[in-house]
C-alpha positions as CSV (number, residue, x, y, z in Angstrom):
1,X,10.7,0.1,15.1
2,X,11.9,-0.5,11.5
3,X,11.0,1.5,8.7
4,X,8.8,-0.9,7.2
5,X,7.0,-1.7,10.4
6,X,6.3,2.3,10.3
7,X,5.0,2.4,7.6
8,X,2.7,-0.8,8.2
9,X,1.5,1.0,11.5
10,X,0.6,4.9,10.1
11,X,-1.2,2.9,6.8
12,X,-3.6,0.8,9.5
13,X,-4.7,4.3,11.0
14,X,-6.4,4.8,7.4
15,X,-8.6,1.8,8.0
16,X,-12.3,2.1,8.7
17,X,-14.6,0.3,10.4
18,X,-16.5,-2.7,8.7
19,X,-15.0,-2.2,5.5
20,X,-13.6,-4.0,2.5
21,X,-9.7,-3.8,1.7
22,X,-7.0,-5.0,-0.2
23,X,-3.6,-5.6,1.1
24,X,-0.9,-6.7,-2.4
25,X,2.3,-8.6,-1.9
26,X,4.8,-8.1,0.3
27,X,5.4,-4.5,2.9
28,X,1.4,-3.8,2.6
29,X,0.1,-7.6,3.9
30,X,2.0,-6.4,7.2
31,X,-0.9,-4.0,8.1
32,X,-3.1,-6.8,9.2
33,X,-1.1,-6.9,12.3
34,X,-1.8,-3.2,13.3
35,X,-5.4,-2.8,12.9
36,X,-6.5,-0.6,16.2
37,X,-9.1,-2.1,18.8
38,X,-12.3,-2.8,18.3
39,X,-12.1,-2.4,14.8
40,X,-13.3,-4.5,12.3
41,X,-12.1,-4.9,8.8
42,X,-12.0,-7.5,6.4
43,X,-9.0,-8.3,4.6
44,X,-9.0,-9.3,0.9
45,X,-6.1,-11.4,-1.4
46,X,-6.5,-11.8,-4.9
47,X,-5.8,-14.6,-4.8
48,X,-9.3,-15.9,-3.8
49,X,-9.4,-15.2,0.4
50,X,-11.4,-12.8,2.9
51,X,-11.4,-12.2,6.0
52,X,-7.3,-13.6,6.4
53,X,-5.4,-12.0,9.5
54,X,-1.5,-11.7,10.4
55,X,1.3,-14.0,10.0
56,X,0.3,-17.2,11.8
57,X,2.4,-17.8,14.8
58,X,5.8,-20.7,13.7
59,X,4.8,-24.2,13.6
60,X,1.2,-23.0,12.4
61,X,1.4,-22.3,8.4
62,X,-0.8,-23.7,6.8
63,X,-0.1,-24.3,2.8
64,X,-3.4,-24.2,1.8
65,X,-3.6,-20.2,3.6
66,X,-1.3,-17.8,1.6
67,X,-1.5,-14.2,0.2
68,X,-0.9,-13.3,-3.5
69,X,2.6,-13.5,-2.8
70,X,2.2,-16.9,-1.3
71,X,3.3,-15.5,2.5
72,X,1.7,-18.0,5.1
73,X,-1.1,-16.4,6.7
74,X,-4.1,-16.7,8.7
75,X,-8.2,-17.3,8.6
76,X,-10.2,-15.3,10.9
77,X,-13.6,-16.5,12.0
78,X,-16.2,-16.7,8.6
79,X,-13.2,-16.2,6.4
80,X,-14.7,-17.0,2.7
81,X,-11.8,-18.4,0.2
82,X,-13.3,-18.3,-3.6
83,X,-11.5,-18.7,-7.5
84,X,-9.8,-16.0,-9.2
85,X,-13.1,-15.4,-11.5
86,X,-14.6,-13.6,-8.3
87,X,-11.9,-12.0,-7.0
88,X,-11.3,-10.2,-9.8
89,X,-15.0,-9.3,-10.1
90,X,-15.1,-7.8,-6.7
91,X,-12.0,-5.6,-7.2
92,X,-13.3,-5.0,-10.9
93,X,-16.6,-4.1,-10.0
94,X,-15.6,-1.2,-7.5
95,X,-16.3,-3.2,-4.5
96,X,-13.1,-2.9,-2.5
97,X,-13.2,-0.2,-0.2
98,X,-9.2,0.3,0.3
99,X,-6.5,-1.1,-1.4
100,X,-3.2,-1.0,-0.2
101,X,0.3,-1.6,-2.6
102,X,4.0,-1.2,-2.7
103,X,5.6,0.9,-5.3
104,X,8.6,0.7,-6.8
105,X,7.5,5.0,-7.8
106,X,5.5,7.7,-7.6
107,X,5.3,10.6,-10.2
108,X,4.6,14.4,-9.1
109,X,0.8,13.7,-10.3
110,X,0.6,10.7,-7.6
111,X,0.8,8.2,-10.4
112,X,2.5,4.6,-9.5
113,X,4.7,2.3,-11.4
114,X,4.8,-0.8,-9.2
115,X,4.2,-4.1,-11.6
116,X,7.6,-4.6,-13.5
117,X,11.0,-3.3,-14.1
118,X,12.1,-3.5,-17.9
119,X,15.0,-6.7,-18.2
120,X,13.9,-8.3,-14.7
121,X,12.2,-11.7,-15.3
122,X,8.4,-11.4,-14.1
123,X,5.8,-14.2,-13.5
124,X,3.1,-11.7,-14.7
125,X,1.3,-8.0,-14.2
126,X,-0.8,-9.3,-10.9
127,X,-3.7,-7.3,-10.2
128,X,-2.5,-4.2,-9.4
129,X,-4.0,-2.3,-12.9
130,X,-7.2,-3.4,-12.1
131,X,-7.0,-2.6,-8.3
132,X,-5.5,1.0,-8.7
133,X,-8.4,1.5,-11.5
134,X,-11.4,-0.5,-9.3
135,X,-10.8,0.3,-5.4
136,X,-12.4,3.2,-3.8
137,X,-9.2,4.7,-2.3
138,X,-5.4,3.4,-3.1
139,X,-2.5,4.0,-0.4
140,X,1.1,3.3,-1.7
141,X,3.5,1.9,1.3
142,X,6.7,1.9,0.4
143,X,10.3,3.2,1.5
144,X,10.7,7.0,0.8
145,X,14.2,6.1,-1.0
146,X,16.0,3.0,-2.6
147,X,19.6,2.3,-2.5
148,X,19.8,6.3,-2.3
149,X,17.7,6.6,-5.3
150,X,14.5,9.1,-4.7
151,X,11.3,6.8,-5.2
152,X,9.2,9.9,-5.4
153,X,9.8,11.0,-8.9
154,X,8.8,14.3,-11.3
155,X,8.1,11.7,-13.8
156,X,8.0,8.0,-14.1
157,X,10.9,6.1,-15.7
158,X,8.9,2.7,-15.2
159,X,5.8,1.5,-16.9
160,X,2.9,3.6,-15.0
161,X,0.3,1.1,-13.2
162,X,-2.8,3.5,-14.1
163,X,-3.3,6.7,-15.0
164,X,-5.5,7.3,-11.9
165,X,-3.4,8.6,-8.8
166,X,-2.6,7.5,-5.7
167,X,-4.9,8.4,-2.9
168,X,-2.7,8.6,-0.3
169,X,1.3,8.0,-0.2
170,X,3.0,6.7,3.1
171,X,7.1,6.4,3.8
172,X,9.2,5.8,6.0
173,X,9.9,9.8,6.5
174,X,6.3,10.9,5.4
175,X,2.3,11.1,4.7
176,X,2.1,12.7,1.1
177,X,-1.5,13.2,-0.5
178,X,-1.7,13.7,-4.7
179,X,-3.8,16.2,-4.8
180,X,-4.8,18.6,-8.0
181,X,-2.2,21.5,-7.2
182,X,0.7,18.7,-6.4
183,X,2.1,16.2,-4.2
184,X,1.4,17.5,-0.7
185,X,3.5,17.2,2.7
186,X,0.7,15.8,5.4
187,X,3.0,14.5,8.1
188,X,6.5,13.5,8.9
189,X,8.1,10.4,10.5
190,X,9.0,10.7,13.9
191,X,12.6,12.7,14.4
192,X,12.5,13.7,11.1
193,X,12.5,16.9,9.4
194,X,10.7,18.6,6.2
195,X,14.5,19.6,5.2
196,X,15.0,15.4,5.7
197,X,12.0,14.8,3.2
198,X,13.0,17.2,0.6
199,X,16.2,16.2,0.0
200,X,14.7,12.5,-0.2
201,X,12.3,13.5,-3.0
202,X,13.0,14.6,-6.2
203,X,9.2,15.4,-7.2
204,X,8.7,19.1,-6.4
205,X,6.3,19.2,-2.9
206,X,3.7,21.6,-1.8
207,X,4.7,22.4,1.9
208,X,2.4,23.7,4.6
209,X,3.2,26.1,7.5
210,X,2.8,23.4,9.7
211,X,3.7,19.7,9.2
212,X,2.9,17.5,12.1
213,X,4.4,14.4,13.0
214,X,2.9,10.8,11.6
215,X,0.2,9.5,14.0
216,X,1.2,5.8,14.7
């Protein structure tokens, strides 16, 4: 599998039965199509959708059904489409359960920096302030490493979404959990090693006896 199918596969083991969560643009709407058996979760956009599933299959988009991102995708039974007015409300008013959102970085405190790059033309901030600051847990999907640039940072060098950490952090090459000593090694992809992560990461990483390999 790719990386980003990885990734999209060990963040759907963090879901929870019967449970609110946000998947933002791009990398984290993939989970939707890796949510294990039996379980049932339903999926929020903000841009006014619950209960939307995977990619529809080709020759089925429909325009009216799109993420935040506008990505085609599709209603489950009793999906519930609403304004922006009460979308924001639920993901201001501490409703959501989970979300999950890219990152263009992470800092050693588990802080991200995902809504802009300074001199790139952007179409706005999006939600992710208010859903770092308003869901119950936040998981950051992204690639461990850009253009062999370290995404995992000591400190930011891009505007900082929130001041509130990451719960959770998961790469290509690892699980890594912000927690108050540090930026913790949980788990390691599949054929790679903790030597492989380290040199990937420039943020200093706490490192137990044993890492274990990513559940997927």
């Amino acid at each position: 599998m790719d990386a980003k199918e990885l990734i999209a596969r060990r963040v759907a083991q963090e879901l929870r039965n019967n449970t609110l969560v946000n998947l933002g643009i791009g990398l984290p709407t993939m989970v939707s199509a890796y949510v294990p058996a039996g379980m049932v979760v339903a999926f929020q956009s903000e841009n006014g959708i619950i209960g939307f599933g995977a990619h529809p299959p080709e020759g089925m988009e429909d325009p009216n059904l799109t993420d935040a991102g506008g990505g085609f995708i599709s209603a489950l039974p009793g999906a519930y489409a609403f304004d922006s007015a009460t979308s924001f409300a639920l993901i201001r008013g501490g409703h959501l359960d989970m979300t999950v959102l890219g990152g263009l970085e992470v800092d050693a405190k588990g802080r991200l920096a995902n809504w802009m790059v300074p001199g790139k033309m952007i179409a706005g901030m999006g939600g992710a302030m208010d859903l770092v600051a308003g869901a119950k847990r936040v998981i950051v999907a992204m690639q461990h490493a850009a253009k062999g640039q370290a995404k995992i940072v000591p400190e930011l060098t891009l505007p900082p979404t929130a001041a509130r950490p990451a719960s959770l952090i998961v790469t290509d090459l690892a699980v890594i959990e912000p927690t108050h000593d540090g930026l913790m090694l949980r788990e390691r992809a599949p054929d790679v090693t903790v030597a492989d992560i380290l040199a990937a990461t420039t943020a200093p990483l706490i490192i137990p006896e044993t890492v274990p390999e990513m559940r997927l």
